[in-house]
C-alpha positions as CSV (number, residue, x, y, z in Angstrom):
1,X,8.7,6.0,24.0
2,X,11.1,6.5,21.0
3,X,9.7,7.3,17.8
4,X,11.1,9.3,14.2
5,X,9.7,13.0,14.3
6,X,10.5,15.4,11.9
7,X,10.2,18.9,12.6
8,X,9.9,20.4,9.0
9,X,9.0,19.1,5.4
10,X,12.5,18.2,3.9
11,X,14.5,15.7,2.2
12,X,15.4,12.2,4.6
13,X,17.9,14.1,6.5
14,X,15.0,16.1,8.7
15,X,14.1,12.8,10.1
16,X,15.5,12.2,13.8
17,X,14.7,9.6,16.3
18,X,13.4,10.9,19.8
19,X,11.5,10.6,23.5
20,X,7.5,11.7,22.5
21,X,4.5,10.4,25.1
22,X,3.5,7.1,24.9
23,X,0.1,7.0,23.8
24,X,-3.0,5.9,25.9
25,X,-6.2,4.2,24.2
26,X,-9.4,5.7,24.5
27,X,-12.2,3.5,24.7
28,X,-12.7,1.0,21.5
29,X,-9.2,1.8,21.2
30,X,-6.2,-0.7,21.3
31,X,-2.4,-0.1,22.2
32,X,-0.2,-1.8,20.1
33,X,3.6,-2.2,20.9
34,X,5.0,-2.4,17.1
35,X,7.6,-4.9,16.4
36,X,7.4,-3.4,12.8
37,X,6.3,-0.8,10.6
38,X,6.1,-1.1,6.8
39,X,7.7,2.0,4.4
40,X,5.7,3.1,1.9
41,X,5.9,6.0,-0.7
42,X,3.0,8.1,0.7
43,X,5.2,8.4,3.9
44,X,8.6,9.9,1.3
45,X,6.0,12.6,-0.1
46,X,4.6,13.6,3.0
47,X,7.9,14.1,5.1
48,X,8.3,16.2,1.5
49,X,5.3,18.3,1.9
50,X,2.5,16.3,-0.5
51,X,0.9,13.0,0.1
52,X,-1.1,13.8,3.0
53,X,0.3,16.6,4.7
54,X,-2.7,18.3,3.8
55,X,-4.1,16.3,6.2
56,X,-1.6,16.3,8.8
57,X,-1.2,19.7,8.9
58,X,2.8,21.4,9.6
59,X,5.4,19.0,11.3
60,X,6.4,17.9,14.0
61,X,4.4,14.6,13.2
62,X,5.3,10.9,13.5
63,X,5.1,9.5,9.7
64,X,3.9,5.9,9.0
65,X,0.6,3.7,9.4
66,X,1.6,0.2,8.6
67,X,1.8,-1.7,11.4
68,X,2.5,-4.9,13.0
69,X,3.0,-5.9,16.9
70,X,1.8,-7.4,20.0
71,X,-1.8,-5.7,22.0
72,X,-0.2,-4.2,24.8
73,X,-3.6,-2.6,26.6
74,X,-7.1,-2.5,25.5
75,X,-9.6,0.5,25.9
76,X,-13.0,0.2,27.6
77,X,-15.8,-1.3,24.9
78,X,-13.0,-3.6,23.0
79,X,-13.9,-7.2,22.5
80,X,-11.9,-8.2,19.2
81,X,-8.9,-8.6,21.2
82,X,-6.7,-9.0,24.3
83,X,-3.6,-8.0,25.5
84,X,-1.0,-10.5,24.0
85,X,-2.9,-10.7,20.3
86,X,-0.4,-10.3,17.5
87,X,-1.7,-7.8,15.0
88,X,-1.4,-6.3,12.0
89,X,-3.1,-3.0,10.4
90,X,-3.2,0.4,9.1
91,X,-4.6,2.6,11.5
92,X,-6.2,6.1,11.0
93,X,-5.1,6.6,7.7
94,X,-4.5,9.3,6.7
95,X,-4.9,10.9,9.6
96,X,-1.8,10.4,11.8
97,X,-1.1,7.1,13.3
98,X,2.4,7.1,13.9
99,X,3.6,3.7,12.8
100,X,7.1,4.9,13.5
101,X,7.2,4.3,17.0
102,X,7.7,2.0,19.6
103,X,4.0,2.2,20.8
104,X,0.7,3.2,18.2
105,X,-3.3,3.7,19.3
106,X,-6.1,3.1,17.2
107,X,-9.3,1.5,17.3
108,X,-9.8,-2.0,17.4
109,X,-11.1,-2.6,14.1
110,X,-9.1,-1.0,12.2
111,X,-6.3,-3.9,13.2
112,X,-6.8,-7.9,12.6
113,X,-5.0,-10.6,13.5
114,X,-1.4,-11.0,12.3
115,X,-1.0,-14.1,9.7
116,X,0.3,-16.8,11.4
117,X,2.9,-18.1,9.3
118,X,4.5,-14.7,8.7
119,X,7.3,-12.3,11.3
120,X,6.2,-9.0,12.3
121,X,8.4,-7.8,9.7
122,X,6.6,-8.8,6.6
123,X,3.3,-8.4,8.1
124,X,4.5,-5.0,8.5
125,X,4.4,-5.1,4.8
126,X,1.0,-6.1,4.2
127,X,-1.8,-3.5,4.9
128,X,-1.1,-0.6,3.2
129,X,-0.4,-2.4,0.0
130,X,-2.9,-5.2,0.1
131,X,-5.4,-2.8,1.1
132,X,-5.2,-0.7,-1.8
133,X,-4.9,-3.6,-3.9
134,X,-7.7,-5.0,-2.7
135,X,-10.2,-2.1,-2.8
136,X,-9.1,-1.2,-6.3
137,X,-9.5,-4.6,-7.8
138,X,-12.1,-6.0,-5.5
139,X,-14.5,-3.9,-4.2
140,X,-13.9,-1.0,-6.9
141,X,-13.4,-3.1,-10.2
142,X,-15.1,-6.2,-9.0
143,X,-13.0,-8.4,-11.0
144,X,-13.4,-12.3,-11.8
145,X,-12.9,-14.7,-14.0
146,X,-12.4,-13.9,-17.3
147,X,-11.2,-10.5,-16.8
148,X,-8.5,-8.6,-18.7
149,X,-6.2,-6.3,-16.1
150,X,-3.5,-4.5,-16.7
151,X,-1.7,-3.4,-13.5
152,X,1.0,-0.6,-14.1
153,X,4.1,-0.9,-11.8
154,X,3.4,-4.7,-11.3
155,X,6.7,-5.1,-9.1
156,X,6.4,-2.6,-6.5
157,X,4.9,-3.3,-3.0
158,X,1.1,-2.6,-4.4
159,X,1.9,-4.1,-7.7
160,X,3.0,-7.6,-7.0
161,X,0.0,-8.0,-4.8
162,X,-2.5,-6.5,-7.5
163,X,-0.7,-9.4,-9.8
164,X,-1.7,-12.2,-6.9
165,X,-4.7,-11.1,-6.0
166,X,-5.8,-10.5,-9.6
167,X,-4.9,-13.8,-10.7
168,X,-6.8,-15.5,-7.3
169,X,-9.9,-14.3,-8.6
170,X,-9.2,-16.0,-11.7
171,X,-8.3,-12.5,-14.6
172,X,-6.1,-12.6,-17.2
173,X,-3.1,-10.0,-16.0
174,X,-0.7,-8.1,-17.7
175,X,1.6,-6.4,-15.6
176,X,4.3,-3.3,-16.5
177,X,7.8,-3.3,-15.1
178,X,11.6,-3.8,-16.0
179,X,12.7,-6.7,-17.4
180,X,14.9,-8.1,-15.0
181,X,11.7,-8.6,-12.4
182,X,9.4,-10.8,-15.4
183,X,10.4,-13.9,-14.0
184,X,9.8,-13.1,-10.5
185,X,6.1,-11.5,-11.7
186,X,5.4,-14.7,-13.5
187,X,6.2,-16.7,-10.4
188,X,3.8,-14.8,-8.7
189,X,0.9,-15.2,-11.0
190,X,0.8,-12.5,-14.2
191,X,0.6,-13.8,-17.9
192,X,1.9,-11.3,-19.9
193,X,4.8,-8.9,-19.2
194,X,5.7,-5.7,-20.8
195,X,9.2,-3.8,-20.1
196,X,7.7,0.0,-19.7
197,X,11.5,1.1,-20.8
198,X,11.5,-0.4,-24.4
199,X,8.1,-0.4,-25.4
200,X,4.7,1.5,-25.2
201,X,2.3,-0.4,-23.1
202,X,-0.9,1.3,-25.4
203,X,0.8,0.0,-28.4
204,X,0.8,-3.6,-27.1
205,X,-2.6,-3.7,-24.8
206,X,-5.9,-3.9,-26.0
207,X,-9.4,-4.6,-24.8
208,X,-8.8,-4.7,-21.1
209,X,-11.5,-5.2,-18.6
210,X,-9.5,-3.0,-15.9
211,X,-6.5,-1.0,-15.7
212,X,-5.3,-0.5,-12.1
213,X,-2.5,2.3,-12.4
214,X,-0.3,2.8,-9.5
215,X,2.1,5.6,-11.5
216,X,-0.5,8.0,-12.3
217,X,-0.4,11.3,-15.1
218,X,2.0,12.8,-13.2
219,X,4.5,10.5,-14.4
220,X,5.1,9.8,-18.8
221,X,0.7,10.4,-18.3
222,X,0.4,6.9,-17.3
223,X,-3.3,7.1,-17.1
224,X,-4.0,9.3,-19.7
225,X,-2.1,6.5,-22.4
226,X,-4.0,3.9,-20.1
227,X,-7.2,4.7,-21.9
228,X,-6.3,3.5,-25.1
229,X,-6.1,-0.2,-23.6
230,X,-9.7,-0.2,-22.5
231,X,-12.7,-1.8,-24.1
232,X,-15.7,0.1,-23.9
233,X,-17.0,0.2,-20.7
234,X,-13.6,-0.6,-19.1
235,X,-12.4,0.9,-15.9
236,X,-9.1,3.3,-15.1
237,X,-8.5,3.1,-11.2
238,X,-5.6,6.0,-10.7
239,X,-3.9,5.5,-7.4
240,X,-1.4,7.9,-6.6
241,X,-2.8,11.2,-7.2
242,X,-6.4,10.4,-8.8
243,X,-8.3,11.4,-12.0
244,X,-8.2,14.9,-13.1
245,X,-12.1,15.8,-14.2
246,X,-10.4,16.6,-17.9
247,X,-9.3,12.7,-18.0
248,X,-13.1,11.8,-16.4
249,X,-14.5,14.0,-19.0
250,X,-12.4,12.3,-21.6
251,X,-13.0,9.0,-20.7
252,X,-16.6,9.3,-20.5
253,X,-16.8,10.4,-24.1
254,X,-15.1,7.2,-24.9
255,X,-17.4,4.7,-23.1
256,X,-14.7,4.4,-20.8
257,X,-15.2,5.1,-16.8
258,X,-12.2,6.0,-14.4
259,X,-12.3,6.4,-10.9
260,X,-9.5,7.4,-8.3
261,X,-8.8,6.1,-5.1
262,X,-7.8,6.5,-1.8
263,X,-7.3,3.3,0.6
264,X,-9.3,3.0,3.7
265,X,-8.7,1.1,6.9
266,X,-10.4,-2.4,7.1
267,X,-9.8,-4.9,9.3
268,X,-12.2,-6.8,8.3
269,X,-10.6,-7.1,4.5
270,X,-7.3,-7.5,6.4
271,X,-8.9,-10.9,7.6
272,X,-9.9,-11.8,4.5
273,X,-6.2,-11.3,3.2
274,X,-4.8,-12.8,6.4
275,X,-6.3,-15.8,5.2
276,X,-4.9,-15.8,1.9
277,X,-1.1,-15.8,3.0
278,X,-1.6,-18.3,5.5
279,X,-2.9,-20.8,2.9
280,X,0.1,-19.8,0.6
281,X,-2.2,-17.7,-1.9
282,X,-0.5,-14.8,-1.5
283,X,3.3,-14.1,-0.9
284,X,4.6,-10.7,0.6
285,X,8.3,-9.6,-0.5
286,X,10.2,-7.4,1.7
287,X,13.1,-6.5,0.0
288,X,14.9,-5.0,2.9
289,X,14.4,-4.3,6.4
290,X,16.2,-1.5,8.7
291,X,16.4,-0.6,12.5
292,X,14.1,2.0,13.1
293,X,17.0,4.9,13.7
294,X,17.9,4.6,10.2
295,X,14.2,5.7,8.6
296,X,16.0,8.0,6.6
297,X,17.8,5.5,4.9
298,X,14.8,3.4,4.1
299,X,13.7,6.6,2.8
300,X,16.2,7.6,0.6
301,X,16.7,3.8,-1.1
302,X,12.5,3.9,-1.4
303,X,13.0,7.0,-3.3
304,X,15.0,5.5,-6.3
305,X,11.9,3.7,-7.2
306,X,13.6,0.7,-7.6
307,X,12.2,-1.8,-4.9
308,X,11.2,-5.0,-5.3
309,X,8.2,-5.4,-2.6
310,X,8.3,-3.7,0.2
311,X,11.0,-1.9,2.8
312,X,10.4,-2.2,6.6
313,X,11.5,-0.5,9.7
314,X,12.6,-3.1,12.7
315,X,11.2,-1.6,16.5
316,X,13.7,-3.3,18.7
Protein backbone atom coordinates (compact mmCIF):
# COMPACT_ATOMS: atom_id res chain seq x y z
CA UNK A 1 0.00 0.00 0.00
CA UNK A 2 1.01 3.66 -0.29
CA UNK A 3 1.51 5.66 2.75
CA UNK A 4 3.79 9.08 3.88
CA UNK A 5 7.06 7.83 5.81
CA UNK A 6 9.63 9.95 6.87
CA UNK A 7 12.96 8.74 7.46
CA UNK A 8 14.33 11.42 9.92
CA UNK A 9 12.90 14.19 12.24
CA UNK A 10 12.92 17.35 9.94
CA UNK A 11 10.95 20.18 8.68
CA UNK A 12 7.78 19.04 5.97
CA UNK A 13 10.22 18.43 3.24
CA UNK A 14 11.40 14.83 5.00
CA UNK A 15 8.04 13.60 4.25
CA UNK A 16 7.73 11.31 1.01
CA UNK A 17 5.05 9.10 -0.11
CA UNK A 18 5.87 5.29 -0.61
CA UNK A 19 5.14 1.21 -1.04
CA UNK A 20 5.14 -0.11 2.92
CA UNK A 21 3.16 -3.66 3.81
CA UNK A 22 -0.34 -3.49 4.10
CA UNK A 23 -1.22 -4.30 7.45
CA UNK A 24 -3.12 -7.51 8.63
CA UNK A 25 -5.53 -7.38 11.84
CA UNK A 26 -4.96 -9.47 14.67
CA UNK A 27 -7.71 -10.77 16.42
CA UNK A 28 -10.32 -7.92 17.97
CA UNK A 29 -8.65 -6.02 15.39
CA UNK A 30 -10.31 -4.23 12.27
CA UNK A 31 -8.77 -3.20 8.86
CA UNK A 32 -9.78 -0.07 7.78
CA UNK A 33 -9.28 1.20 4.06
CA UNK A 34 -9.10 5.16 4.88
CA UNK A 35 -10.79 7.44 2.62
CA UNK A 36 -9.40 10.17 4.94
CA UNK A 37 -7.11 11.14 7.62
CA UNK A 38 -7.41 14.37 9.66
CA UNK A 39 -4.05 16.75 10.26
CA UNK A 40 -3.41 17.71 13.47
CA UNK A 41 -0.58 19.66 15.30
CA UNK A 42 0.70 16.76 17.33
CA UNK A 43 1.53 15.11 13.91
CA UNK A 44 3.90 18.76 12.84
CA UNK A 45 5.80 18.24 16.22
CA UNK A 46 6.44 14.78 15.99
CA UNK A 47 7.78 14.60 12.31
CA UNK A 48 9.93 17.56 14.26
CA UNK A 49 11.13 15.47 16.98
CA UNK A 50 8.53 16.40 20.10
CA UNK A 51 4.92 15.51 20.44
CA UNK A 52 5.20 11.91 20.76
CA UNK A 53 8.26 10.74 19.34
CA UNK A 54 9.17 9.72 22.62
CA UNK A 55 6.84 7.28 22.06
CA UNK A 56 7.42 6.32 18.61
CA UNK A 57 10.80 6.01 18.99
CA UNK A 58 13.49 7.19 15.68
CA UNK A 59 11.82 7.36 12.10
CA UNK A 60 10.96 5.72 9.68
CA UNK A 61 7.28 5.84 11.00
CA UNK A 62 3.95 6.55 9.33
CA UNK A 63 2.54 9.86 11.20
CA UNK A 64 -1.23 10.40 11.82
CA UNK A 65 -4.18 8.69 13.81
CA UNK A 66 -7.33 10.36 12.69
CA UNK A 67 -9.11 8.32 10.69
CA UNK A 68 -12.11 7.72 8.60
CA UNK A 69 -12.97 4.84 5.95
CA UNK A 70 -14.71 1.82 5.05
CA UNK A 71 -14.05 -1.96 7.24
CA UNK A 72 -12.19 -3.75 4.75
CA UNK A 73 -11.47 -7.27 7.03
CA UNK A 74 -12.24 -8.09 10.49
CA UNK A 75 -10.05 -10.08 13.01
CA UNK A 76 -11.20 -13.16 14.85
CA UNK A 77 -13.27 -12.11 18.26
CA UNK A 78 -14.84 -8.76 16.42
CA UNK A 79 -18.52 -8.28 16.73
CA UNK A 80 -18.97 -4.28 16.57
CA UNK A 81 -18.59 -4.48 12.95
CA UNK A 82 -18.50 -5.97 9.43
CA UNK A 83 -16.66 -5.50 6.42
CA UNK A 84 -18.42 -2.58 4.53
CA UNK A 85 -19.12 -0.36 7.96
CA UNK A 86 -18.08 3.21 7.49
CA UNK A 87 -15.98 4.33 10.41
CA UNK A 88 -14.41 6.89 12.00
CA UNK A 89 -11.62 6.91 14.93
CA UNK A 90 -8.36 7.46 16.47
CA UNK A 91 -6.57 4.45 16.88
CA UNK A 92 -3.59 3.56 19.16
CA UNK A 93 -2.80 6.92 20.07
CA UNK A 94 -0.06 7.68 20.64
CA UNK A 95 1.35 4.78 19.85
CA UNK A 96 1.63 4.51 16.01
CA UNK A 97 -1.33 4.02 13.91
CA UNK A 98 -0.50 5.31 10.77
CA UNK A 99 -3.46 7.34 9.59
CA UNK A 100 -1.39 8.28 6.59
CA UNK A 101 -2.06 5.49 4.60
CA UNK A 102 -4.15 3.81 2.35
CA UNK A 103 -4.86 0.84 4.79
CA UNK A 104 -4.75 1.30 9.11
CA UNK A 105 -5.30 -1.66 11.88
CA UNK A 106 -6.52 -1.24 15.15
CA UNK A 107 -8.91 -2.74 17.43
CA UNK A 108 -12.42 -2.53 17.06
CA UNK A 109 -13.32 -0.34 19.77
CA UNK A 110 -11.21 2.06 19.42
CA UNK A 111 -13.31 2.97 15.97
CA UNK A 112 -17.30 3.83 15.81
CA UNK A 113 -19.44 4.34 13.27
CA UNK A 114 -18.92 7.25 10.88
CA UNK A 115 -21.82 10.12 11.33
CA UNK A 116 -24.14 9.67 8.75
CA UNK A 117 -24.77 12.94 7.44
CA UNK A 118 -20.98 13.82 7.12
CA UNK A 119 -18.02 12.64 3.98
CA UNK A 120 -15.12 10.83 5.09
CA UNK A 121 -13.32 14.00 4.83
CA UNK A 122 -14.81 15.86 7.75
CA UNK A 123 -15.19 12.88 9.78
CA UNK A 124 -11.58 12.65 9.26
CA UNK A 125 -11.74 15.79 11.25
CA UNK A 126 -13.51 14.67 14.18
CA UNK A 127 -11.72 12.33 16.70
CA UNK A 128 -8.72 13.73 17.59
CA UNK A 129 -10.27 17.10 18.30
CA UNK A 130 -13.61 16.08 19.70
CA UNK A 131 -11.92 13.62 21.80
CA UNK A 132 -9.78 15.93 23.58
CA UNK A 133 -12.50 18.27 23.81
CA UNK A 134 -14.65 16.03 25.15
CA UNK A 135 -12.45 14.46 27.93
CA UNK A 136 -11.23 17.82 29.04
CA UNK A 137 -14.66 19.41 29.45
CA UNK A 138 -16.63 16.36 30.10
CA UNK A 139 -15.21 13.74 31.85
CA UNK A 140 -12.32 15.92 33.37
CA UNK A 141 -14.17 19.29 34.23
CA UNK A 142 -17.62 17.79 34.38
CA UNK A 143 -19.19 20.93 33.22
CA UNK A 144 -23.02 21.93 33.10
CA UNK A 145 -25.27 24.36 33.40
CA UNK A 146 -24.30 27.33 34.84
CA UNK A 147 -20.71 27.09 34.30
CA UNK A 148 -18.20 29.71 33.47
CA UNK A 149 -15.41 28.35 30.70
CA UNK A 150 -12.96 30.05 29.17
CA UNK A 151 -11.42 28.07 26.25
CA UNK A 152 -8.07 29.52 24.93
CA UNK A 153 -7.54 29.18 21.06
CA UNK A 154 -11.43 28.96 20.61
CA UNK A 155 -11.03 28.73 16.64
CA UNK A 156 -8.72 26.11 16.04
CA UNK A 157 -9.79 22.40 15.37
CA UNK A 158 -10.07 21.57 19.27
CA UNK A 159 -11.27 25.00 20.12
CA UNK A 160 -14.37 25.47 18.11
CA UNK A 161 -15.56 22.10 19.26
CA UNK A 162 -14.70 22.92 23.06
CA UNK A 163 -17.04 26.25 22.21
CA UNK A 164 -20.03 23.67 20.90
CA UNK A 165 -19.72 21.24 23.14
CA UNK A 166 -19.41 23.60 26.10
CA UNK A 167 -22.41 25.44 25.21
CA UNK A 168 -24.49 21.87 24.65
CA UNK A 169 -24.17 21.25 28.17
CA UNK A 170 -25.56 24.52 28.83
CA UNK A 171 -21.97 26.92 30.33
CA UNK A 172 -21.45 30.28 29.86
CA UNK A 173 -18.17 30.35 27.33
CA UNK A 174 -15.74 32.83 26.61
CA UNK A 175 -13.54 31.95 23.99
CA UNK A 176 -9.81 33.61 22.93
CA UNK A 177 -8.99 34.18 19.25
CA UNK A 178 -8.51 36.94 16.52
CA UNK A 179 -10.95 39.09 15.71
CA UNK A 180 -11.84 38.37 12.29
CA UNK A 181 -13.11 34.56 13.51
CA UNK A 182 -15.79 36.26 16.45
CA UNK A 183 -18.58 36.03 14.24
CA UNK A 184 -17.96 32.59 13.16
CA UNK A 185 -17.34 31.52 17.12
CA UNK A 186 -20.56 33.21 17.97
CA UNK A 187 -22.40 31.25 15.33
CA UNK A 188 -21.09 28.31 16.77
CA UNK A 189 -22.25 28.84 20.25
CA UNK A 190 -19.68 31.19 22.64
CA UNK A 191 -20.92 34.33 24.45
CA UNK A 192 -18.17 36.41 24.94
CA UNK A 193 -15.09 36.92 22.72
CA UNK A 194 -11.73 38.29 23.42
CA UNK A 195 -9.02 39.20 20.55
CA UNK A 196 -5.70 37.61 22.42
CA UNK A 197 -3.70 40.28 20.11
CA UNK A 198 -5.15 43.56 21.65
CA UNK A 199 -5.97 42.67 25.01
CA UNK A 200 -5.03 40.53 28.05
CA UNK A 201 -7.51 37.80 28.61
CA UNK A 202 -6.63 37.92 32.79
CA UNK A 203 -7.46 41.56 32.71
CA UNK A 204 -10.94 40.96 31.25
CA UNK A 205 -11.92 37.25 32.79
CA UNK A 206 -12.88 36.59 36.17
CA UNK A 207 -14.43 33.96 38.26
CA UNK A 208 -14.44 31.09 35.77
CA UNK A 209 -15.65 27.69 36.59
CA UNK A 210 -13.05 26.12 34.02
CA UNK A 211 -10.30 27.11 31.86
CA UNK A 212 -9.60 24.63 29.05
CA UNK A 213 -6.20 25.90 27.55
CA UNK A 214 -5.15 24.43 24.32
CA UNK A 215 -1.85 26.96 23.93
CA UNK A 216 -0.10 26.07 27.03
CA UNK A 217 3.06 28.03 29.09
CA UNK A 218 5.17 27.34 26.46
CA UNK A 219 3.53 30.05 24.53
CA UNK A 220 3.06 34.19 26.21
CA UNK A 221 2.57 31.46 29.71
CA UNK A 222 -0.98 30.91 28.65
CA UNK A 223 -1.70 28.82 31.65
CA UNK A 224 0.34 30.42 34.07
CA UNK A 225 -1.90 33.98 33.33
CA UNK A 226 -4.93 31.52 33.11
CA UNK A 227 -4.92 31.30 36.89
CA UNK A 228 -5.86 34.62 37.57
CA UNK A 229 -9.40 33.98 35.86
CA UNK A 230 -10.34 31.25 38.21
CA UNK A 231 -12.61 31.31 41.16
CA UNK A 232 -11.56 29.40 43.99
CA UNK A 233 -11.77 25.97 43.41
CA UNK A 234 -11.71 26.39 39.59
CA UNK A 235 -10.03 24.03 37.24
CA UNK A 236 -6.87 24.71 34.57
CA UNK A 237 -6.92 21.73 31.99
CA UNK A 238 -3.40 22.34 29.94
CA UNK A 239 -3.50 20.51 26.76
CA UNK A 240 -0.51 20.78 24.78
CA UNK A 241 2.32 20.08 26.97
CA UNK A 242 0.69 19.69 30.60
CA UNK A 243 1.13 21.33 34.01
CA UNK A 244 4.57 21.91 35.23
CA UNK A 245 4.50 20.72 39.21
CA UNK A 246 5.75 24.60 39.89
CA UNK A 247 2.25 25.80 38.33
CA UNK A 248 0.43 22.62 40.36
CA UNK A 249 2.17 23.85 43.30
CA UNK A 250 1.12 27.33 42.60
CA UNK A 251 -2.22 26.70 41.95
CA UNK A 252 -2.86 24.72 44.89
CA UNK A 253 -1.81 27.52 47.21
CA UNK A 254 -4.55 29.53 45.52
CA UNK A 255 -7.52 27.16 45.92
CA UNK A 256 -7.11 26.60 42.42
CA UNK A 257 -6.64 22.82 40.89
CA UNK A 258 -5.01 22.21 37.40
CA UNK A 259 -4.70 19.11 35.67
CA UNK A 260 -3.05 18.17 32.20
CA UNK A 261 -4.12 15.97 29.69
CA UNK A 262 -3.49 13.61 27.25
CA UNK A 263 -6.54 12.28 24.88
CA UNK A 264 -7.36 8.60 24.87
CA UNK A 265 -9.01 6.44 22.30
CA UNK A 266 -12.83 5.97 22.85
CA UNK A 267 -15.16 4.71 20.67
CA UNK A 268 -17.64 4.59 22.80
CA UNK A 269 -17.42 8.71 23.36
CA UNK A 270 -17.01 8.78 19.61
CA UNK A 271 -20.74 7.49 19.58
CA UNK A 272 -21.82 9.75 21.79
CA UNK A 273 -20.42 12.69 19.53
CA UNK A 274 -21.52 10.85 16.42
CA UNK A 275 -24.74 11.45 17.63
CA UNK A 276 -24.38 15.03 18.20
CA UNK A 277 -23.50 15.96 14.50
CA UNK A 278 -25.98 13.90 13.09
CA UNK A 279 -28.78 15.90 15.00
CA UNK A 280 -26.99 19.18 13.93
CA UNK A 281 -25.57 19.92 17.57
CA UNK A 282 -22.26 20.02 16.56
CA UNK A 283 -20.69 21.32 13.29
CA UNK A 284 -17.03 20.15 12.13
CA UNK A 285 -15.04 22.84 9.85
CA UNK A 286 -12.48 21.64 7.59
CA UNK A 287 -10.81 24.40 6.27
CA UNK A 288 -8.93 22.60 3.62
CA UNK A 289 -8.38 19.34 2.32
CA UNK A 290 -5.33 17.85 0.27
CA UNK A 291 -4.45 14.65 -1.68
CA UNK A 292 -2.48 12.54 0.44
CA UNK A 293 1.04 13.15 -1.68
CA UNK A 294 0.98 16.58 -0.64
CA UNK A 295 1.19 15.93 3.44
CA UNK A 296 3.87 18.25 3.52
CA UNK A 297 1.89 20.91 2.38
CA UNK A 298 -0.84 20.44 4.87
CA UNK A 299 1.95 20.57 7.10
CA UNK A 300 3.55 23.53 6.42
CA UNK A 301 0.00 25.74 6.04
CA UNK A 302 -0.90 23.89 9.69
CA UNK A 303 2.27 25.29 10.94
CA UNK A 304 1.27 29.05 10.54
CA UNK A 305 -1.24 28.52 13.23
CA UNK A 306 -3.72 30.18 11.37
CA UNK A 307 -6.47 27.49 10.66
CA UNK A 308 -9.83 27.81 10.99
CA UNK A 309 -10.98 23.96 11.94
CA UNK A 310 -9.31 21.39 10.77
CA UNK A 311 -6.95 20.32 7.51
CA UNK A 312 -7.40 16.81 6.00
CA UNK A 313 -5.52 14.48 3.84
CA UNK A 314 -7.78 12.87 0.82
CA UNK A 315 -6.71 8.69 0.25
CA UNK A 316 -7.74 8.29 -3.30
Amino acid sequence: MQAIIQDTFGGPEVLRLAEVPRPVPLPTEILVRVHAAGVNPVDWKTRQGSGMAAVLGDPPFVLGWDVSGVVEETGFGVTLFQPGDEVFGMPWFPRQAGAYAEYVTAPSRHFARKPRTTSHETAAAIPLAALIAWQALIDTAHIGAGHRVLIHAAAGGVGHLAVQLAKHAGAHVIGTARSEKHDWLRDLGADELIDYTTTNFETAVRDVDVVVDLIGDAVDRTSTRSLQTLRPGGLLVAVPSGVAPELIGRAREEGIRATGILVEPDGAALTQIATLIDEGNLLVEVERTYPLAQAAEAHRHGEQGRTRGKLVLTVP
